[in-house]
KOLPAGU-806402 format. One record per residue: residue in three letters; x, y, z of N, C-alpha, C in turn; residue number from 1. Coordinates in Angstrom, 2 decimals. Layout:
Ala;X;Y;Z;X;Y;Z;X;Y;Z;NUM
...
This chain:
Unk;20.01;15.73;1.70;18.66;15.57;2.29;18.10;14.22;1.88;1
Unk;17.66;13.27;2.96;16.79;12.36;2.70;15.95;11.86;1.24;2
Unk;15.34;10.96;0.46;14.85;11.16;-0.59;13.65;10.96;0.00;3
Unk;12.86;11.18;-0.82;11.08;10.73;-0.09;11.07;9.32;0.43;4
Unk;11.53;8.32;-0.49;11.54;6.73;0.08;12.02;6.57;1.35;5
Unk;13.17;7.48;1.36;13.67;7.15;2.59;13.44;7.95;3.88;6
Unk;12.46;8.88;3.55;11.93;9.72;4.44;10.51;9.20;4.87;7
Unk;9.79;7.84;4.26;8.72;7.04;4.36;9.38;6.60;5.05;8
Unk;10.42;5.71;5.28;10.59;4.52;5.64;11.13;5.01;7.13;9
Unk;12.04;6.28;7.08;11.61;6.65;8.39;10.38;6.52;9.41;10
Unk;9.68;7.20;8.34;8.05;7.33;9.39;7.52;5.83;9.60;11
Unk;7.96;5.14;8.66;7.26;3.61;8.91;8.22;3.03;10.17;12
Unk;9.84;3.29;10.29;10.34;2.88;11.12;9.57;3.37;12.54;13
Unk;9.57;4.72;12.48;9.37;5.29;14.06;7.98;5.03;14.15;14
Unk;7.29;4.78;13.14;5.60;3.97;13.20;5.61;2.49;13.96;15
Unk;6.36;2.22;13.71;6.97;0.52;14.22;7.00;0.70;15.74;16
Unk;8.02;1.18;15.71;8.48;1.43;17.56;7.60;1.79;18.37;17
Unk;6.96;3.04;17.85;6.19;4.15;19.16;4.64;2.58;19.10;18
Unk;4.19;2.00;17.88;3.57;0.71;18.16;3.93;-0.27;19.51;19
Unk;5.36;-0.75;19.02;5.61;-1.62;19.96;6.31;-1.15;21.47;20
Unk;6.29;0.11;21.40;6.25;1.09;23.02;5.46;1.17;23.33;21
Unk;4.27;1.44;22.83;2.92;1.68;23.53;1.94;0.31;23.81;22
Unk;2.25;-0.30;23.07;1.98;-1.85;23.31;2.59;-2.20;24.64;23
Unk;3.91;-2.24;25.14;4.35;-2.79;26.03;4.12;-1.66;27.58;24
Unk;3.85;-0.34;27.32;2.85;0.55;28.12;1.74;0.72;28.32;25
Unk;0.97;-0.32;27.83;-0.82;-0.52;27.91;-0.85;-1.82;28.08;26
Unk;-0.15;-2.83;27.97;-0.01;-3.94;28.10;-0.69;-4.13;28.87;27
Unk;-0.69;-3.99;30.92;-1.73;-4.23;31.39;-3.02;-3.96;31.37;28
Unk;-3.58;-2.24;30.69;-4.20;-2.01;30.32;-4.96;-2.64;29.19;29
Unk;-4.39;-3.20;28.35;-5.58;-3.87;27.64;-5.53;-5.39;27.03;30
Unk;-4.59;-5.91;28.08;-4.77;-7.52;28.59;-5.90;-8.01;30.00;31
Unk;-6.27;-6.60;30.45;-7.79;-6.11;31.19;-9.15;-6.57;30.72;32
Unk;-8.98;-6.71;29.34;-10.42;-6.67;28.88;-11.27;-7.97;29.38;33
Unk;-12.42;-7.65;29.58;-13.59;-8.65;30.49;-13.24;-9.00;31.45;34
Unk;-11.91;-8.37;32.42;-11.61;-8.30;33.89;-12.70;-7.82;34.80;35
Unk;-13.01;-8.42;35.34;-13.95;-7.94;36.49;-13.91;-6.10;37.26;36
Unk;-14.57;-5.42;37.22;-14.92;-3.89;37.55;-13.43;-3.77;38.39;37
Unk;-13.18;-4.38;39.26;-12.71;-3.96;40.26;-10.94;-3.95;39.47;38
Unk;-11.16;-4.73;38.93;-9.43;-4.77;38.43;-8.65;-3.43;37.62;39
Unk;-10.09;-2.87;36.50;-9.59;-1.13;36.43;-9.68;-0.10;37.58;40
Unk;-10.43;-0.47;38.45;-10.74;0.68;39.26;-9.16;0.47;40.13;41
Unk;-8.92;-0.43;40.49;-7.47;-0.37;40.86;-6.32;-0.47;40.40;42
Unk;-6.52;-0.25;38.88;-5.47;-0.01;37.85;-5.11;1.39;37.68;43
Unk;-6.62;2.34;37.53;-6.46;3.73;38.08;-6.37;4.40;39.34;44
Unk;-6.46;3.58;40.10;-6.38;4.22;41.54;-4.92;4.13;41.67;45
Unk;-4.26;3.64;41.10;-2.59;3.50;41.46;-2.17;4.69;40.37;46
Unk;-1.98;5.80;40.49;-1.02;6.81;40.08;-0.03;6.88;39.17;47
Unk;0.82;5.51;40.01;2.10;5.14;39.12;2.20;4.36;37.46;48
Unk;0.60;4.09;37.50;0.06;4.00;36.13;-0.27;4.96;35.04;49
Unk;-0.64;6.43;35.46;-0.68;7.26;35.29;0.11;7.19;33.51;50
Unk;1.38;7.67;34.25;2.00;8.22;33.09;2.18;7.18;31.75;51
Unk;2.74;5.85;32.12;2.32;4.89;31.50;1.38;4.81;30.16;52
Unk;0.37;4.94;30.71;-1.17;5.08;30.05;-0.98;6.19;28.96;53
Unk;-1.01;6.81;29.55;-0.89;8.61;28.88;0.10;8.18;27.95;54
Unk;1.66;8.35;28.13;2.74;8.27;27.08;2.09;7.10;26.31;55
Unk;1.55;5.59;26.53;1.42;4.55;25.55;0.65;5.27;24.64;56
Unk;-0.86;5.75;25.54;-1.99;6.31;24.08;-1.12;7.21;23.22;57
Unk;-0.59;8.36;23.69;-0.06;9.25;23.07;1.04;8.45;21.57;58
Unk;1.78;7.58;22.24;2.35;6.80;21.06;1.42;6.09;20.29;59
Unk;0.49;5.70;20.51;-0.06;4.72;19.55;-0.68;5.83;18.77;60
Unk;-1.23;7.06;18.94;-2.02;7.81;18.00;-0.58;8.60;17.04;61
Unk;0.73;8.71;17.88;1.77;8.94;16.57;2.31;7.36;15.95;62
Unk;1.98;6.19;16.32;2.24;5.04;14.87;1.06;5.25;14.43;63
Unk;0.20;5.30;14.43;-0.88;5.67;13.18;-0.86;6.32;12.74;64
Unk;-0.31;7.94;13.13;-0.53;8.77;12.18;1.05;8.59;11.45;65
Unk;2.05;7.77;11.83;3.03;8.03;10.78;3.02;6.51;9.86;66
Unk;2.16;5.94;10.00;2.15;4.34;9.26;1.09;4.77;7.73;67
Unk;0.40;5.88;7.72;0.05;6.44;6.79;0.83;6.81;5.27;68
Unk;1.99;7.78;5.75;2.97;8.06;5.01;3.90;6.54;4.24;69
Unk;4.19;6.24;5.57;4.88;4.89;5.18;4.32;3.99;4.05;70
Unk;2.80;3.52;4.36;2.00;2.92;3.70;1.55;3.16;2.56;71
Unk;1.23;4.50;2.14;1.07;4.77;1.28;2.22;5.20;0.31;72
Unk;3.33;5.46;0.19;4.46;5.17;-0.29;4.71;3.98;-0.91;73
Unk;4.84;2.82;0.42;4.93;1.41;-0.05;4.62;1.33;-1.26;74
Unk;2.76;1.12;-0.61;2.03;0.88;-2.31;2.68;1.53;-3.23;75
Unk;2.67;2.67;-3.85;3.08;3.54;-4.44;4.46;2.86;-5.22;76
Unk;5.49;2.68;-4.55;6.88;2.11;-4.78;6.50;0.42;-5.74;77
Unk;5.57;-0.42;-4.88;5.71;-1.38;-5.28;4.64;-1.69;-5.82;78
Unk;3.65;-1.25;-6.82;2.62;-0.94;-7.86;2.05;0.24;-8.11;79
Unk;1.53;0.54;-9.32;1.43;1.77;-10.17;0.65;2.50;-8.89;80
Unk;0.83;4.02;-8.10;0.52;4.98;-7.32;-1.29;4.76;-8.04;81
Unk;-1.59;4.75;-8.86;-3.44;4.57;-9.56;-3.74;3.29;-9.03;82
Unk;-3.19;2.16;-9.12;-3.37;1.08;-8.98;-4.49;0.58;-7.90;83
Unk;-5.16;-0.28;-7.98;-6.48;-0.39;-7.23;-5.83;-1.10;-5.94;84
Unk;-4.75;-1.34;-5.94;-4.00;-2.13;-4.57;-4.08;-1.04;-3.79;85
Unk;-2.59;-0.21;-4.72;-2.60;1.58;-3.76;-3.68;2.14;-3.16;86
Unk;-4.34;2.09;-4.05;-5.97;3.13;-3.77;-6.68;2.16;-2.54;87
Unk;-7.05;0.94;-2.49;-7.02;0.59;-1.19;-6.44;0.70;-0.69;88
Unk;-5.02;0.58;-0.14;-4.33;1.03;0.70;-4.09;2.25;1.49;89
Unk;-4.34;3.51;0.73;-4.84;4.52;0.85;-6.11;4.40;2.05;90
Unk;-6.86;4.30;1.19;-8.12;3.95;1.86;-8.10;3.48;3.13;91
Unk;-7.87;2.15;3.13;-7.60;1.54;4.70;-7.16;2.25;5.06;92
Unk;-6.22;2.65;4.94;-4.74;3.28;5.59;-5.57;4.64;6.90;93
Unk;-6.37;5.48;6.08;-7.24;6.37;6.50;-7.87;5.91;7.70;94
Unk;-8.85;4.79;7.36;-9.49;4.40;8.49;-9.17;3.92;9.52;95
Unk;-7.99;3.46;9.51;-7.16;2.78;10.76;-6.76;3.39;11.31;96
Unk;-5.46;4.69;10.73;-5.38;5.15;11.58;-6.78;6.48;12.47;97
Unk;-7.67;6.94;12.40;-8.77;6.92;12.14;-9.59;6.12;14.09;98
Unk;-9.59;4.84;13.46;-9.65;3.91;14.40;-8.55;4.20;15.67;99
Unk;-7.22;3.50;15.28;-6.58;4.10;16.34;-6.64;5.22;17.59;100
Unk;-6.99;6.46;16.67;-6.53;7.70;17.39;-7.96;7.71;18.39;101
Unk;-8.97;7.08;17.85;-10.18;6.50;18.49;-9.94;6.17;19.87;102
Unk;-9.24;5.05;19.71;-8.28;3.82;20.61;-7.99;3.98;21.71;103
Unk;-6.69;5.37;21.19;-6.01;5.77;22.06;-6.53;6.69;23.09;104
Unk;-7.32;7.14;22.70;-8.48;8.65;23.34;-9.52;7.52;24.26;105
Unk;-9.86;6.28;23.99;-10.63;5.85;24.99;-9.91;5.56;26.47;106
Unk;-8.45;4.44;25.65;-7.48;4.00;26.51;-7.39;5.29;27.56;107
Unk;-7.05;6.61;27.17;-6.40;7.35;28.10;-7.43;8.24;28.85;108
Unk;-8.85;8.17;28.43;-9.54;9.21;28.99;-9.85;8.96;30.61;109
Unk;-9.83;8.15;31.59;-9.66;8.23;32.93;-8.69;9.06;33.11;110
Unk;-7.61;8.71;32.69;-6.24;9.40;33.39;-6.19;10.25;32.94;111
Unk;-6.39;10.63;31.82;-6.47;11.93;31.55;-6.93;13.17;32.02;112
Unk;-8.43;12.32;32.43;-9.21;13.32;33.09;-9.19;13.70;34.51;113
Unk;-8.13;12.44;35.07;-7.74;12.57;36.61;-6.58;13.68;36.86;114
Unk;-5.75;13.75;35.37;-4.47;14.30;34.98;-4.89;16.11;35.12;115
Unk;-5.80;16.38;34.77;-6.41;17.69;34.52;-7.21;18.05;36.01;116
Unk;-7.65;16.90;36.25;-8.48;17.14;37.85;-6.93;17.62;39.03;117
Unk;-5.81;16.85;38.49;-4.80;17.33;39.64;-4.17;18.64;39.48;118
Unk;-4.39;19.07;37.84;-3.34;20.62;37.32;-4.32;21.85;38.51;119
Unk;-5.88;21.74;37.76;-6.58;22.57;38.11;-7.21;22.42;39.30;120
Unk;-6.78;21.53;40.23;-7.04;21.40;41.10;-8.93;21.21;41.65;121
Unk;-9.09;20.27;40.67;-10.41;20.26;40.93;-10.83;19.42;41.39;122
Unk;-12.76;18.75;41.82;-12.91;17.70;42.86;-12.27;16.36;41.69;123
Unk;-11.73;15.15;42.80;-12.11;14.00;41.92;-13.39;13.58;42.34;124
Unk;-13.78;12.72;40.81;-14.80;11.63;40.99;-14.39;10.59;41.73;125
Unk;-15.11;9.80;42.65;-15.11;8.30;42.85;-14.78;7.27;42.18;126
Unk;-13.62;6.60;42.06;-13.27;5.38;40.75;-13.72;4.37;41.12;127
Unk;-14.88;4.08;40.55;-15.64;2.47;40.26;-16.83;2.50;39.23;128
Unk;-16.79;1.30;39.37;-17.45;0.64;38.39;-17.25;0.89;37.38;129
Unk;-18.60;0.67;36.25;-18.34;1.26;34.93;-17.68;2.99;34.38;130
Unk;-17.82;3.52;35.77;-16.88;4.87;35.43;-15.29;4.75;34.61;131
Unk;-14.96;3.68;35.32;-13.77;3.31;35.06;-13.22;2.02;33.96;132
Unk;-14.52;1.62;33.81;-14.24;0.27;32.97;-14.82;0.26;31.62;133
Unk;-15.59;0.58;31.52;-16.18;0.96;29.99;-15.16;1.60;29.09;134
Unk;-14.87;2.79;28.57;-13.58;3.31;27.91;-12.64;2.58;27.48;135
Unk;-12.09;1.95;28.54;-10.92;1.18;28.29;-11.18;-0.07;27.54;136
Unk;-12.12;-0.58;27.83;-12.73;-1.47;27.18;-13.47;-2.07;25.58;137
Unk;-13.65;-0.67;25.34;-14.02;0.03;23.89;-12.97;0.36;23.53;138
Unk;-12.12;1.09;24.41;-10.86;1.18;23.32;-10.10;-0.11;22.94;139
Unk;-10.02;-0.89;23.64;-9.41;-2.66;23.30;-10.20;-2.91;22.22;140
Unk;-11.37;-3.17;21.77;-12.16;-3.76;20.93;-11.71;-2.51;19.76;141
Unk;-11.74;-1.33;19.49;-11.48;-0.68;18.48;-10.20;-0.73;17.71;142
Unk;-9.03;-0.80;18.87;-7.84;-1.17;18.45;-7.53;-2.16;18.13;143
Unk;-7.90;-3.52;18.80;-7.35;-4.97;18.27;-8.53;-5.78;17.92;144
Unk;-9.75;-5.40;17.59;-10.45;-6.02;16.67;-10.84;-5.08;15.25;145
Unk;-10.93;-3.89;15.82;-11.31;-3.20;14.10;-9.77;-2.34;13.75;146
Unk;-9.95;-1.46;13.95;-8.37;-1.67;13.57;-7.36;-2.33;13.29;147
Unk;-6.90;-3.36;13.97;-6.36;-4.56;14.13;-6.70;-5.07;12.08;148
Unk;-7.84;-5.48;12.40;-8.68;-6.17;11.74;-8.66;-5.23;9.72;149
Unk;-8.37;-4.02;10.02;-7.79;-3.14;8.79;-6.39;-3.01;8.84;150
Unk;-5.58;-2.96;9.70;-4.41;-3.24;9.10;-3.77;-4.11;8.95;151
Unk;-4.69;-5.89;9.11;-4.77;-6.80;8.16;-5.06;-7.29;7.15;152
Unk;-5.81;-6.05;6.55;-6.86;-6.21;5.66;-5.78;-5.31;4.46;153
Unk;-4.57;-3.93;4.95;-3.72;-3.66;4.70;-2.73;-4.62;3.93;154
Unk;-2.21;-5.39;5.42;-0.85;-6.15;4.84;-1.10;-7.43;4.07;155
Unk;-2.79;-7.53;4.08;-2.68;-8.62;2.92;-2.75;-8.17;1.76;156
Unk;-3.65;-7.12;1.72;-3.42;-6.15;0.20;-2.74;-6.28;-0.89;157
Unk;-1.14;-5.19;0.34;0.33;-5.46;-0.52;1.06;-6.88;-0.47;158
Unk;0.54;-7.46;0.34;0.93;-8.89;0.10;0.73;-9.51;-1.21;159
Unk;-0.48;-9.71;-1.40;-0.96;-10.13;-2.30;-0.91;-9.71;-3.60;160
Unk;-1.03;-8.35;-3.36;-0.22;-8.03;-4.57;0.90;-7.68;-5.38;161
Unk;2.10;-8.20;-4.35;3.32;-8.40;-4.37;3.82;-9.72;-5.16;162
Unk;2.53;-10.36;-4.42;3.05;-11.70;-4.86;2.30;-12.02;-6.95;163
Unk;1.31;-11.19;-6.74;0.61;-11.02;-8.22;1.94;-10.32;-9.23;164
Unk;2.76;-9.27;-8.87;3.46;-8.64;-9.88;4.72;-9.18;-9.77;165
Unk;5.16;-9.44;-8.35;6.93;-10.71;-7.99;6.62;-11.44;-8.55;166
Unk;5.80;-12.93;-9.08;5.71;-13.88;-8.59;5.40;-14.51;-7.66;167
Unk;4.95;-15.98;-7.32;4.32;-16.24;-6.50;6.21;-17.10;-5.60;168
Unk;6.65;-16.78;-5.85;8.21;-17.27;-5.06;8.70;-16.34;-4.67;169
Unk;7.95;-14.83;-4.24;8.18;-13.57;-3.43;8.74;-14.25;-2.00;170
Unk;9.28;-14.17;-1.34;9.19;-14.77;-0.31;8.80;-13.39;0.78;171
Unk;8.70;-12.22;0.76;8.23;-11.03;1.52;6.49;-11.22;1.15;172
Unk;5.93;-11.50;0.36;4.75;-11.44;-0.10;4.05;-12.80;0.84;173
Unk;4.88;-13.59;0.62;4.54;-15.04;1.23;4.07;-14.18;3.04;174
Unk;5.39;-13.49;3.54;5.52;-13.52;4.81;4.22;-12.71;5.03;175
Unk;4.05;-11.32;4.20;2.80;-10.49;4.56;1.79;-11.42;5.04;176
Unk;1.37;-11.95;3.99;0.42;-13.72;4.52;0.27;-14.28;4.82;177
Unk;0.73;-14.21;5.68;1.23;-15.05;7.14;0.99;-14.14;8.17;178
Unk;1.48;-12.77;8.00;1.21;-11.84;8.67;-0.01;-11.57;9.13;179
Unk;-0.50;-11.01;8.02;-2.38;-10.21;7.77;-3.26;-11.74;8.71;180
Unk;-2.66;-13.20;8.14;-3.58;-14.21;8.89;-3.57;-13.90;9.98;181
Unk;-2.02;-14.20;10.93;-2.17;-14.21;12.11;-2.37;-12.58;12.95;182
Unk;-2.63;-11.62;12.27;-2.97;-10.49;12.65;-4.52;-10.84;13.30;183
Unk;-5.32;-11.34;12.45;-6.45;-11.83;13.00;-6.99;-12.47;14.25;184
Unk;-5.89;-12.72;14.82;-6.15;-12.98;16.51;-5.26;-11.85;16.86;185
Unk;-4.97;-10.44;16.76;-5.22;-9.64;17.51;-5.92;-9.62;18.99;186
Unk;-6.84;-9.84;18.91;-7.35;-9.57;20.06;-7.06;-10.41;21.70;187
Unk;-6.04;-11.19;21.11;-5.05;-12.19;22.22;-4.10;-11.07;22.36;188
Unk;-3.88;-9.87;21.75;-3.02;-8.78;22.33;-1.59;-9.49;21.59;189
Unk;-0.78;-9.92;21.78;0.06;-10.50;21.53;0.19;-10.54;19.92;190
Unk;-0.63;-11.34;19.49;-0.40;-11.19;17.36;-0.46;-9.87;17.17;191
Unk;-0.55;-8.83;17.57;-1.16;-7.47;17.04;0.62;-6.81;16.87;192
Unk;1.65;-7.44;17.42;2.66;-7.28;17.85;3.65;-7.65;15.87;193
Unk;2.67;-8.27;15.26;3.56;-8.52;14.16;3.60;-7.41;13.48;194
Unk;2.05;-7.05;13.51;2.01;-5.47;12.75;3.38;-4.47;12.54;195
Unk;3.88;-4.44;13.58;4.67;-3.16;13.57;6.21;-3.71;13.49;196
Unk;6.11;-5.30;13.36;7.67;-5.87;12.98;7.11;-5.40;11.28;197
Unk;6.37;-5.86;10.86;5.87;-5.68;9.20;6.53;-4.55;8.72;198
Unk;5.75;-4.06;9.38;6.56;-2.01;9.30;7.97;-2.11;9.30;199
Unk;8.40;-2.40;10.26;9.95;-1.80;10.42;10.45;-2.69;9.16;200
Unk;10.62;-4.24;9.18;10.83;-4.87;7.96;10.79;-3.99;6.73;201
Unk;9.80;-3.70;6.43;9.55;-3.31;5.00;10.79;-1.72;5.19;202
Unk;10.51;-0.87;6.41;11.02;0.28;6.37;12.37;0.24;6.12;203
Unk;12.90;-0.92;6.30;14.55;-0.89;6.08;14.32;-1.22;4.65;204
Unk;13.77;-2.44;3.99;13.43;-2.39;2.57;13.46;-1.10;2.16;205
Unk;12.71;-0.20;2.06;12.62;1.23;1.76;13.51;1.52;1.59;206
Unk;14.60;1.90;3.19;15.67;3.03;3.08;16.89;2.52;2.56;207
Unk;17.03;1.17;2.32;18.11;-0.14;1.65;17.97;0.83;-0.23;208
Unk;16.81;0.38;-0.74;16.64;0.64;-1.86;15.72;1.71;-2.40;209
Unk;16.38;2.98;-2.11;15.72;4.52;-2.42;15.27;4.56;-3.87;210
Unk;15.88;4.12;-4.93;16.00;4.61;-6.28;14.81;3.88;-6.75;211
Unk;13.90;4.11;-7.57;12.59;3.71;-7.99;13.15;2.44;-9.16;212
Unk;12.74;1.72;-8.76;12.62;0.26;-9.71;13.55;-0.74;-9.34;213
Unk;14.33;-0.28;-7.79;15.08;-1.57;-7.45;14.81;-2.39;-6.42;214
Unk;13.66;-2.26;-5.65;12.84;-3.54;-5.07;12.85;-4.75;-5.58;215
Unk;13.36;-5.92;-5.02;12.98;-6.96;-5.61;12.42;-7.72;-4.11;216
């Protein structure tokens, strides 16, 4: 059976992916933002978007909820589990994903609710205007500016304090910091994309070196 490290680093791996799947399934969806009314209303009026939408949110609320485990492990592995790094990390860790599942519930609530209007066969609404554009819109700003914006606030954390207990010639500590910076333009959609290389990176770290004290 798996050891715990390497049963984190799982969840941080498949935290990674279902990220950068649902990223590349909302992609048009929330490279949208401050698009003019008409550009969601005919983003949802096309069907074939549908599922898209739905499966991306649905993934992005499972990498948050499994970047938790992962994360908090990390810390854990690579300074004392008490440690005021961990314990933020923790912390953030909560609110993001938190944020996310936020995110994902704005991203998908048109279709969703069009999704349920077709089971039960009930009337649709009219798609325009702010019916259709608001939601999606809030969910962009929750995900790649505040969220975003904490799980940079994350990878500089353990960055930083990688590089406090490695040395400052960490060269993984260096990269977090580089990371967490350019995480900060998130909201170009595109940097938000390092996040979940971070993850997988570290997750092979993890499942490479299970046994407690051989990280370097």
């Amino acid at each position: 059976m798996p050891s715990g490290a390497r049963l984190s680093a799982l969840a941080g791996f498949a935290s990674g992916i279902s990220f950068l799947v649902a990223l590349a399934l909302l992609g048009d969806l929330l490279g949208a933002f401050g698009d003019p009314d008409h550009v969601f209303v005919e983003h949802f009026a096309d069907t074939g978007n549908r599922a898209p939408t739905l499966v991306g949110s649905v993934l992005l609320i499972l990498g948050g909820l499994l970047f938790l485990p992962f994360a908090t492990r990390l810390s854990g592995r690579l300074f004392d589990s008490d440690s005021p790094a961990a314990n933020t990390v923790r912390s953030l860790g909560a609110v993001a994903v938190a944020l996310v599942c936020v995110a994902a519930s704005l991203l998908m609530t048109v279709d969703l609710s069009r999704f349920y209007a077709d089971i039960f066969d009930e009337e649709l609404q009219p798609i325009a205007g702010d019916n259709v554009s608001i939601a999606p819109q809030i969910g962009y700003i929750v995900l790649l500016l505040a969220a975003a914006y904490i799980f940079a606030a994350i990878v500089g954390t353990i960055s930083v304090a990688r590089l406090a207990s490695a040395g400052m010639g960490d060269i993984g500590g260096w990269l977090g910091v580089i990371v967490a910076c350019l995480s900060l333009l998130s909201p170009m959609v595109m940097p938000f994309v390092l996040l979940p290389l971070w993850v997988i990176a570290w997750s092979v770290a993890l499942w490479r070196t299970p046994a407690p004290g051989t990280m370097s």
